[in-house]
C-alpha positions in Angstrom: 63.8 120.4 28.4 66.3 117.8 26.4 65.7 115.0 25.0 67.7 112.9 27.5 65.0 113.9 30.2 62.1 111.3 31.4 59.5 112.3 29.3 55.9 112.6 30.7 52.8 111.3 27.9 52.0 114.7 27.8 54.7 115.8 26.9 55.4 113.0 24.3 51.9 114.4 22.7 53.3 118.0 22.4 56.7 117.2 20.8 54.3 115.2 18.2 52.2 118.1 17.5 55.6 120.6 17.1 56.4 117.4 15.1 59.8 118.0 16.5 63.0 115.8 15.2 65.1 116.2 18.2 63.1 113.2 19.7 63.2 110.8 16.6 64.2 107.7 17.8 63.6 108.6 21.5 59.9 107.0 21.5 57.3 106.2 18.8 53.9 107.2 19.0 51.3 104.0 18.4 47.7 105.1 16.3 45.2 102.4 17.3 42.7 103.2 15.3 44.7 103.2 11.9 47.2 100.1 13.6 50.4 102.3 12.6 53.5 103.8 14.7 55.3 106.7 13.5 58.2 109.0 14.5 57.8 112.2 16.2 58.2 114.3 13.4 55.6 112.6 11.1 53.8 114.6 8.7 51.0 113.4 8.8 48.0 114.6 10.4 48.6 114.7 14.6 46.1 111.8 16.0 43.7 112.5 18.9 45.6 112.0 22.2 43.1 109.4 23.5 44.0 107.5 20.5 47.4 107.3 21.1 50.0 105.1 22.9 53.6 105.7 23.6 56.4 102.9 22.9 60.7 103.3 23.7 61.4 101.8 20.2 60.2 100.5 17.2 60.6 97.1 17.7 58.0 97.2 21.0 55.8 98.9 18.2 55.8 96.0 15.8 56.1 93.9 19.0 52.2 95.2 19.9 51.0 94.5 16.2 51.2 97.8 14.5 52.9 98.5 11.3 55.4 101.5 10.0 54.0 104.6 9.0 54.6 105.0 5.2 55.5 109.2 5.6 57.5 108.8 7.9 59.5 105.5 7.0 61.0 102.9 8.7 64.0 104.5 9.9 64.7 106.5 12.9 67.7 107.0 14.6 68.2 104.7 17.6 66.9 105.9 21.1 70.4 107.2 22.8 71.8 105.5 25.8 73.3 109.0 26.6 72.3 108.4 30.2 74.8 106.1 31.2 78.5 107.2 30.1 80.1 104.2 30.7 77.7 102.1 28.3 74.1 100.6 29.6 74.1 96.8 29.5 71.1 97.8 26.8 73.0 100.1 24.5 75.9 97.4 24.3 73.6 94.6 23.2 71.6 97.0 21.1 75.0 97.9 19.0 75.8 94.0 18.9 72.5 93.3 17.3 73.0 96.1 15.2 75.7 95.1 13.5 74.1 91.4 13.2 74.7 89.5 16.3 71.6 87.6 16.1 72.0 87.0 12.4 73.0 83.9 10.6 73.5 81.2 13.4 73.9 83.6 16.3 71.6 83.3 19.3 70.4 85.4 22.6 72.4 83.0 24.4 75.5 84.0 22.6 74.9 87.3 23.3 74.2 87.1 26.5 77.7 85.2 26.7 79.3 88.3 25.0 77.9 90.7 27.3 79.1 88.4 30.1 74.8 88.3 31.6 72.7 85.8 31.7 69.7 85.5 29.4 67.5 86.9 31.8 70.0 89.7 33.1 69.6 90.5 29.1 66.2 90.4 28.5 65.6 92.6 31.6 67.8 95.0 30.7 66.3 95.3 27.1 62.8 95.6 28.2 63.3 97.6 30.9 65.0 100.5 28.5 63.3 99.6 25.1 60.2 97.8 25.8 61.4 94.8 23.9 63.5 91.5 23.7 66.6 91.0 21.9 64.6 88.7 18.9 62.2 91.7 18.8 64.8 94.4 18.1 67.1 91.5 15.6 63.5 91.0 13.8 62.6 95.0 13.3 66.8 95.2 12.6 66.2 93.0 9.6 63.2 94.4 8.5 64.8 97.8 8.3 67.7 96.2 6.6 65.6 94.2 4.1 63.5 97.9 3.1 66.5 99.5 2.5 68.1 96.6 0.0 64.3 96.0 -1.7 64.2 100.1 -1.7 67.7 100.8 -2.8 68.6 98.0 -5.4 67.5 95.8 -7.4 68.6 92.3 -6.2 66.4 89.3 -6.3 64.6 89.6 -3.5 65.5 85.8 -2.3 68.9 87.3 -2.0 68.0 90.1 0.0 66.3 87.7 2.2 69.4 86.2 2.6 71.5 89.3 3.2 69.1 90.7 5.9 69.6 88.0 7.8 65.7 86.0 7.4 65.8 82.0 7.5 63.6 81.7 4.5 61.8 83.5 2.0 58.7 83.0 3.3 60.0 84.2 6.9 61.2 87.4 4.8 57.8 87.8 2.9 55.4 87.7 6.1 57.8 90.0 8.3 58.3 92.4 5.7 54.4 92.8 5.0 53.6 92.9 8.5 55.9 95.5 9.6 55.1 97.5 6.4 51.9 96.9 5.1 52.5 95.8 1.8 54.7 92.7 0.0 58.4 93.8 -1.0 57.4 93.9 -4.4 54.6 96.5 -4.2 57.6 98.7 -2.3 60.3 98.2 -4.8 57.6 99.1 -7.7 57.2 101.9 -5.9 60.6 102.7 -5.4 62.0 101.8 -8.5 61.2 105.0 -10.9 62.8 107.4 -8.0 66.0 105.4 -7.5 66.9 105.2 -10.9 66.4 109.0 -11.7 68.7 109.1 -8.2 71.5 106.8 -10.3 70.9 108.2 -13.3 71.8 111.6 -12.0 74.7 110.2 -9.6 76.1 108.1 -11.9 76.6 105.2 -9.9 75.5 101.6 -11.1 73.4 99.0 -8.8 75.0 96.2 -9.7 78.9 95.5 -7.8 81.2 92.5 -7.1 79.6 89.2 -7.5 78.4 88.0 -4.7 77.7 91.2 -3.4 76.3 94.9 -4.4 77.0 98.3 -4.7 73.6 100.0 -2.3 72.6 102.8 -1.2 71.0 104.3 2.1 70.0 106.5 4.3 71.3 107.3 8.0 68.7 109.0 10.0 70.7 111.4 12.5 69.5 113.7 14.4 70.5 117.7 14.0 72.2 119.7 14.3 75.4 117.9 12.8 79.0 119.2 12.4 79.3 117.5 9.3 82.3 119.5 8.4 84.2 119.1 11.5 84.0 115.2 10.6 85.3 116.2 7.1 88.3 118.0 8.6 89.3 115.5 10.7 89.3 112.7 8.4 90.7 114.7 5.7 93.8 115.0 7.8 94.2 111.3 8.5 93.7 110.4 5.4 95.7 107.4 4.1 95.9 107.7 0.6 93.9 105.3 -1.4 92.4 104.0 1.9 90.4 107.3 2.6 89.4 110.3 0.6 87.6 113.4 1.8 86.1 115.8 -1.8 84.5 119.1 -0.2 82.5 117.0 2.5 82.1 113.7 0.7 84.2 111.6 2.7 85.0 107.8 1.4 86.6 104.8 3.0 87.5 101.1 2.7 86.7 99.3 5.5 87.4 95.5 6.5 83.9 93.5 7.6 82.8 90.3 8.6 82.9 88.4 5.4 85.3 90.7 3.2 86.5 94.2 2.0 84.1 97.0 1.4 83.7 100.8 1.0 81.4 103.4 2.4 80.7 107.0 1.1 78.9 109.4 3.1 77.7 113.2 2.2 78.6 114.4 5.8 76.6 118.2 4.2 73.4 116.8 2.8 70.1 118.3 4.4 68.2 115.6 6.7 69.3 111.7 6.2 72.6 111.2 5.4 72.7 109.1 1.7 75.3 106.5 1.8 76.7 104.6 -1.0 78.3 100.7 0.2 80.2 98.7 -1.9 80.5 95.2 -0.3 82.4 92.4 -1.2 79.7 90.2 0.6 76.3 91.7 0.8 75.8 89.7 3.7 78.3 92.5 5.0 75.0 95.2 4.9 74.1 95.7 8.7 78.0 95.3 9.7 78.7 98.1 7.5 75.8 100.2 8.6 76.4 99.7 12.2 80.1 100.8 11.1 79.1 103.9 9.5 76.4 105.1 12.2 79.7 104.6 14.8 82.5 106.1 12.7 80.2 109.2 12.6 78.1 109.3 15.7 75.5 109.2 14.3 73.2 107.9 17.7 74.6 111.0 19.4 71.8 113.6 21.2 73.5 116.8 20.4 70.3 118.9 21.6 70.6 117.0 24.8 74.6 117.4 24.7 75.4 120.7 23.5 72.3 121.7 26.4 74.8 120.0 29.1 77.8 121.7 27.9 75.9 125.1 28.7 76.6 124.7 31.8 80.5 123.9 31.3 82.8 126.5 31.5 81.5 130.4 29.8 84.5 129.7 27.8 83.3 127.2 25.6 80.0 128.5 25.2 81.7 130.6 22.0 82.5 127.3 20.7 79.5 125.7 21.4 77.7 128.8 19.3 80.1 128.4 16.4 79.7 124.4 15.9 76.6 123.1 17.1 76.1 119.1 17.0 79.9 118.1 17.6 80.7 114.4 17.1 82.8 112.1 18.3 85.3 111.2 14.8 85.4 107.1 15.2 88.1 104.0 14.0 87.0 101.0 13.1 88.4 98.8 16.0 90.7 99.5 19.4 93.6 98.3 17.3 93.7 100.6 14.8 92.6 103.5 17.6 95.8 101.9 19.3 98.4 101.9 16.0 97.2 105.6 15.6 97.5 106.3 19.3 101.1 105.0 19.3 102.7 106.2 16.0 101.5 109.4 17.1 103.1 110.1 20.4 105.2 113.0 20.2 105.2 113.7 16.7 102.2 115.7 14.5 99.5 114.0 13.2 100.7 114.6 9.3 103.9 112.6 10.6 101.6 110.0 11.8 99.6 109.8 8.5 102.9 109.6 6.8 103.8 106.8 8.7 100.4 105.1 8.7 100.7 105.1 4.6 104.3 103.3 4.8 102.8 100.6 6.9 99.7 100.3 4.6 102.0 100.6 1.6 104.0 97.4 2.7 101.3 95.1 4.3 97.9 97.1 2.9 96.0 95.1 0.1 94.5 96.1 -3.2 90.5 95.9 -3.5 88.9 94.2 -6.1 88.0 97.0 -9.3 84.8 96.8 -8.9 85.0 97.9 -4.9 86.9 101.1 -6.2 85.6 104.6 -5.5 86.4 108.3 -5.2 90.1 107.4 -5.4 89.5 104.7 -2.5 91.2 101.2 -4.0 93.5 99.4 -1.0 92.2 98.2 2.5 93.6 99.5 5.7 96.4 98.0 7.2 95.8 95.2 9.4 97.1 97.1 12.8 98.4 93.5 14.4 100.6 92.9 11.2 101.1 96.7 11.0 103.1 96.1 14.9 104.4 92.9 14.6 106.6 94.7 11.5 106.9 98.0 13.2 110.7 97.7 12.4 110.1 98.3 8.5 108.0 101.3 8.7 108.2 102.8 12.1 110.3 105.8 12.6 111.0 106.3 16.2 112.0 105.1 19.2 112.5 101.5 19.6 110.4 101.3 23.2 107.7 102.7 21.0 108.1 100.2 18.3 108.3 97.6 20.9 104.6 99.0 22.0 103.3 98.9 18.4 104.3 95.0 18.4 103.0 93.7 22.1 100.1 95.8 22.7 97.9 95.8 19.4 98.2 92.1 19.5 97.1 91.9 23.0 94.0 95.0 22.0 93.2 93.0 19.5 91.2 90.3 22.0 89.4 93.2 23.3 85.7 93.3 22.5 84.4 96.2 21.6 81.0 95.5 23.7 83.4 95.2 27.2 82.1 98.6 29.6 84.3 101.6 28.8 85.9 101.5 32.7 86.8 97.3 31.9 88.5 98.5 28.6 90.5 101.2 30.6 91.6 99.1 32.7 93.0 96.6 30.5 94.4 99.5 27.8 96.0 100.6 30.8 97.8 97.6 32.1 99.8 97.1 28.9 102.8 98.1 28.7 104.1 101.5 26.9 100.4 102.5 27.2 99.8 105.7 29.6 97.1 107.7 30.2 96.6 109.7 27.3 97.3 106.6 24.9 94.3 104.7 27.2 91.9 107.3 27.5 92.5 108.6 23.5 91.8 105.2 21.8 88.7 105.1 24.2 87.4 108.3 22.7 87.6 107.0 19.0 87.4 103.5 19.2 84.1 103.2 21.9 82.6 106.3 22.1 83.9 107.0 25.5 81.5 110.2 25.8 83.0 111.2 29.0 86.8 111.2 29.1 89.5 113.9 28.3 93.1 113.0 27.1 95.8 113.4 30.0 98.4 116.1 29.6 97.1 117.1 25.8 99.3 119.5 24.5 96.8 120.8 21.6 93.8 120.9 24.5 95.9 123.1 26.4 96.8 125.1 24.1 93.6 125.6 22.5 92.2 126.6 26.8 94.9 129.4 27.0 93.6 130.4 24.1 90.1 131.2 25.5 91.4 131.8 29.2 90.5 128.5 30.6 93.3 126.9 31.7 97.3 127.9 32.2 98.4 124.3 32.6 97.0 120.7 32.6 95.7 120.6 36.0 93.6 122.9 36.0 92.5 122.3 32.7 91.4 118.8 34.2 89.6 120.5 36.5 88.3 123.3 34.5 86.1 120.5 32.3 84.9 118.6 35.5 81.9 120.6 34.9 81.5 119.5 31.7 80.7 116.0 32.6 79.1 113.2 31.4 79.9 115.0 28.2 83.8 115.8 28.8 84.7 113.9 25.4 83.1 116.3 23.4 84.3 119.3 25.3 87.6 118.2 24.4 86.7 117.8 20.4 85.9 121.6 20.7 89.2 122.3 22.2 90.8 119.9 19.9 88.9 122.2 17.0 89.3 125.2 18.3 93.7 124.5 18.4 93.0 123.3 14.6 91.7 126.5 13.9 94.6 128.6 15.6 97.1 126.9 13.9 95.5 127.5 10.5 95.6 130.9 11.3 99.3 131.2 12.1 101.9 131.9 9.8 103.6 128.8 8.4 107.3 128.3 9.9 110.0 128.9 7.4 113.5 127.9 9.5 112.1 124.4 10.3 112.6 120.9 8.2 108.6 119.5 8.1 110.5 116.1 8.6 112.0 116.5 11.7 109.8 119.2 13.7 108.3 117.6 16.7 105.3 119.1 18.5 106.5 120.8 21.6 105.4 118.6 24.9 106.5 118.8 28.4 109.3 116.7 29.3 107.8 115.4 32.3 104.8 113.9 29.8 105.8 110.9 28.0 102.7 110.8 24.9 101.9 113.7 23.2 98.6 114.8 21.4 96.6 113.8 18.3 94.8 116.1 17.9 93.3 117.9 14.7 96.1 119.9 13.2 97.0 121.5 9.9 
């Protein structure tokens, strides 16, 4: 059984007994005689099963009265909307709330206007897959945010009342000790002698830019997780100064709502993953956890989708065996997916970083000292000015170039919450964007979970490899099987070329600055895939 399937009580009961952490997130179990909900995996002692109840999420949990467990914590990862590839109406206003949709002066009927649903359509849709409203799941969202910031700094507390995204104090105050059980002081006293051995031994301070922080976190994910597949294939995009990858630290600035920031992830630490944010604008919190939970799939089900690619092709399942937990490696937004996409048609990716890190050198702008870390000091390049000055750092053909400028600015009115087959549509009616431009920026920028890159020369190569495929046809229809999972069958192949070519002795009658990767001259774009 996966943790995608329609789970029966019963069976809910006897993952809580295995206390088993593939279904964190996918339900919470309700104790009604201690008024608590915990995950899956608790610790603590397993209840009676008459004294249970089974909820879809926390927030139809605290919805029902009961508060977190203090073992288990707070966090969880998010229940998956796996089942539907091209992106439940749920999931999308899930990851909208997320990143703090509801938050200062936004309401459900602004959402609802975003998802292009009414407010009952909405609320339907919500309860129907979670159990809960959209005010339920904003009001757990900024609980969750608020522990973290009274857990993981020191700020005044009215200003993480502020930052989580509560009207008042006294709104903060009564949510927080409902949800919890105690005020937000009794939990940072607690807190407090742990985090600052933690800093102590890190070295990093609390304190950061005024008017915002430097904090810390953790991001629940589920295992197994190819930590160091992410690694690789951020190392070799790398812009310097805008991205740095230490062993399997890996670092990034990042533009958010109200200003600059930088996130640091330990893609190889056991169980949650710690993350480090500075932020211009601590206000900035959620956006940049929502960022980092997308950037890394973190909401993946990898039990549920390394299970489904069992029944792909037998020549994957050596792939499968040797990198269990494959994610999808994200980009901030469809333009930059786009500026990528384009700059590398028909040239390596190390071309395309170099020509990336001209652009940012030109338009890219310093952060402020005290955002600086592990080497990470500029901002990514804005991928609209990026085009619209293609001529000064572009190296390539002028159609190209002519791309860069028309259809990043036109991507750049896409929102990010529009169904995966609306966005492909659209990508695909610009012009200079084909097929494997369209379906590539999907994969990184949405988390398109079930679409392969057209006429892929790394993919291919990588299925001759194992005896898949002799050409791109059949490789198409070689991976049919593999669906609703096809997008991670294609980050194995992409891996699985990476590793080939690392094993191949390094050319020595070539000039690195004007070898091209060898495509088809019937197929226009070329791949961008991982390569060293």
């Amino acid at each position: 059984m996966t943790p995608t399937t329609v789970m029966t009580d019963d069976e809910r009961y006897a993952a809580i007994r295995a206390r088993d952490t593939r279904f964190d997130g996918m339900f919470f179990t309700c104790v009604r005689s201690t008024g608590i909900f915990c995950r899956p995996s608790c610790p603590a002692r397993t209840p009676q099963r008459s004294g249970v109840e089974f909820v879809p999420s926390a927030a139809a949990a605290a919805g029902s009265g009961y508060r977190a467990c203090k073992r288990c914590g707070p966090t969880a990862p998010p229940g998956s909307p796996d089942d539907d590839p091209v992106g439940s109406l749920a999931g999308r206003a899930l990851r909208l709330i997320d990143a703090g949709a509801l938050d200062d002066d936004g309401t459900v009927p602004d959402l609802a206007r975003r998802l292009a649903v009414s407010e009952r359509t909405l609320h339907r849709a919500l309860v129907t897959a979670t159990g809960a409203g959209a005010l339920a799941h904003a009001r757990m969202r900024r609980a969750r945010r608020a522990h973290e910031l009274v857990a993981g700094t020191e700020l005044p507390l009215a200003r993480v009342a502020h930052a989580a995204g509560f009207g008042s104090e006294r709104q903060f105050h009564d949510t927080f000790s409902q949800i919890f059980g105690h005020a937000p002081s009794v939990v940072r006293a607690r807190a407090l002698p742990g985090r600052r051995a933690r800093e102590r031994s890190a070295g990093s301070p609390d304190a950061g830019a005024p008017g915002g922080a430097a904090v810390t976190a953790q991001l629940a994910v589920r295992r197994p997780f190819d930590g160091a597949g992410l690694a690789a294939w951020f190392a070799h995009r790398a812009v310097p100064g805008v991205e740095d990858v230490t062993e399997l630290r890996w670092t990034r600035a990042v533009n958010l709502p109200h200003g600059p920031g930088v996130l640091q992830v330990d893609l190889g630490a056991e169980g949650a993953l710690p993350v480090t944010m500075r932020l211009a604008d601590l206000r900035d919190h959620a956006a940049a956890i929502a960022l980092a939970r997308r950037l890394l799939d973190l909401d993946a089900d990898p039990v549920g989708i390394d299970q489904g690619l069992a029944a792909a092709p037998s020549a994957l399942a050596p792939l499968l065996a040797a990198r269990p937990g494959v994610r999808l490696p994200g980009t901030p937004s469809i333009p930059e997916a786009l500026l990528w996409a384009v700059t590398g048609q028909q040239i390596t990716t190390a071309q395309a970083r170099e020509q990336i890190t001209r652009a940012t050198d030109l338009f890219g702008d310093e952060l402020p000292e005290e955002l600086h870390l592990s080497g990470v000091h500029r901002a990514p390049v804005d991928p609209v000015m990026a085009g619209a000055h293609a001529a000064q750092w572009f190296r390539g053909p002028r159609a190209r170039r002519d791309t860069l400028s028309a259809a990043i600015e036109e991507a750049a009115d896409l929102e990010l919450s529009l169904p995966v087959d609306e966005l492909h549509s659209r990508l695909s009616a610009m012009r200079g964007i084909g097929p494997w431009t369209a379906a590539y920026v999907l994969l990184r920028a949405v988390r398109a979970i079930d679409i392969v890159p057209a006429r892929d020369v790394a993919l291919l190569g990588a299925a001759r490899d194992l005896g898949l495929a002799e050409d791109h046809a059949s490789l198409q229809q070689a991976l049919v099987a593999a669906s609703p999972w096809r997008s991670y069958a294609a980050l194995h192949l992409w891996h699985h070329q990476a590793a080939l070519r690392s094993a191949a002795p390094a050319p020595t009658t070539r000039n690195p600055s004007t070898t091209r990767a060898v495509h088809p001259a019937s197929a226009p774009e070329s791949s961008e895939g991982p390569q060293t």
